[in-house]
C-alpha positions in Angstrom: 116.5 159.1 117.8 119.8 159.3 115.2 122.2 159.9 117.6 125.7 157.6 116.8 124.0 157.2 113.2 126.4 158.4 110.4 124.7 160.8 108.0 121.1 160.8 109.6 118.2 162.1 107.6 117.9 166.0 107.4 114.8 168.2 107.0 116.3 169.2 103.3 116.4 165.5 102.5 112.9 164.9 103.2 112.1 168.5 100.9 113.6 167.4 98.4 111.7 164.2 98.0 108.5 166.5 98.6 109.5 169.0 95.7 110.0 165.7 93.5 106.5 164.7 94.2 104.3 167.3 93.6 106.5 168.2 90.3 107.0 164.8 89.0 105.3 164.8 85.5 101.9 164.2 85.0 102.3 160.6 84.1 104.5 158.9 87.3 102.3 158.1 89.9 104.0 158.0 93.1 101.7 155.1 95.3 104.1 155.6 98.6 107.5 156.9 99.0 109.4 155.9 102.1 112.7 157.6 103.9 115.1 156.3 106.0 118.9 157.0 106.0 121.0 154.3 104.3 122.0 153.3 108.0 118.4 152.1 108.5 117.8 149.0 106.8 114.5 148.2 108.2 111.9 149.8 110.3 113.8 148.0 113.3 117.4 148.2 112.2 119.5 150.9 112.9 123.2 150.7 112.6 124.7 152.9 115.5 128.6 153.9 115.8 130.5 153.8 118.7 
């Protein structure tokens, strides 16, 4: 899915969002988090190399 894409989303990227999450303080509340690399501008846009 991320071939040709510079720096592509890891499984440690998404963990550390997750360990933010559950121990952000009591008083954020966190409605929706979304990831995407910063090649990914949009759910439809993917900037490829090569």
């Amino acid at each position: 899915m991320y071939a040709g894409v510079e720096k592509p989303l890891t499984a440690a990227d998404v963990a550390d969002v997750v360990r933010y999450a559950v121990t952000a303080p009591h008083h954020v509340n966190l409605d929706q988090i979304v990831i995407r690399p910063v090649a990914q501008a949009a759910n439809y846009k993917l900037i490829r190399k090569g």
